[in-house]
N, C-alpha and C positions, 0 to 999 in steps of 0.2 A: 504493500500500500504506500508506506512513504519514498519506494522507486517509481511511483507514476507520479508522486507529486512533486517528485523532483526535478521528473522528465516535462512534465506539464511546466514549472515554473521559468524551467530551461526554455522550453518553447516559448513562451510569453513573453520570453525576455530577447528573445532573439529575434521575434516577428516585432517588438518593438525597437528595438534597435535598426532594423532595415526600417521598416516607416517612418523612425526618426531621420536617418541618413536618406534616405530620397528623401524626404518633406525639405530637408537641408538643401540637399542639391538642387532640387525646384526653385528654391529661393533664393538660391544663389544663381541661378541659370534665368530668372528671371533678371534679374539685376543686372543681370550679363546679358542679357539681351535686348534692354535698355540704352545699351550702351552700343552694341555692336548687332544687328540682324542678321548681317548675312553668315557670319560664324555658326550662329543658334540653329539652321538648318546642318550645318554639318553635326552640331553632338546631337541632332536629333537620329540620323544615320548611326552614328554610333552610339 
C-alpha cells in the first residue's frame, strides 16, 4: 500500500513539474515572440 502511494506521489510530482516547465517555456516563448516573429515559427517546428 505505501508503494503505490509513493508511486502515485512520484507521478504527481513529475506531471507537475512538466506542466510547470512548458507553462514556463510558453511564457517565455511568448515574450520571445514579442520581440522577434519570425524565429517563433521555427521553435514551433521544433
Amino acid at each position: 500500500m505505501i508503494k503505490i502511494l509513493k508511486l502515485f506521489f512520484h507521478h504527481l510530482c513529475y506531471s507537475f513539474l512538466i506542466t510547470f516547465t512548458i507553462d514556463l517555456l510558453m511564457q517565455i516563448e511568448t515574450k520571445f515572440m514579442k520581440k522577434q516573429k519570425k524565429q517563433y515559427t521555427i521553435y514551433i517546428l521544433f
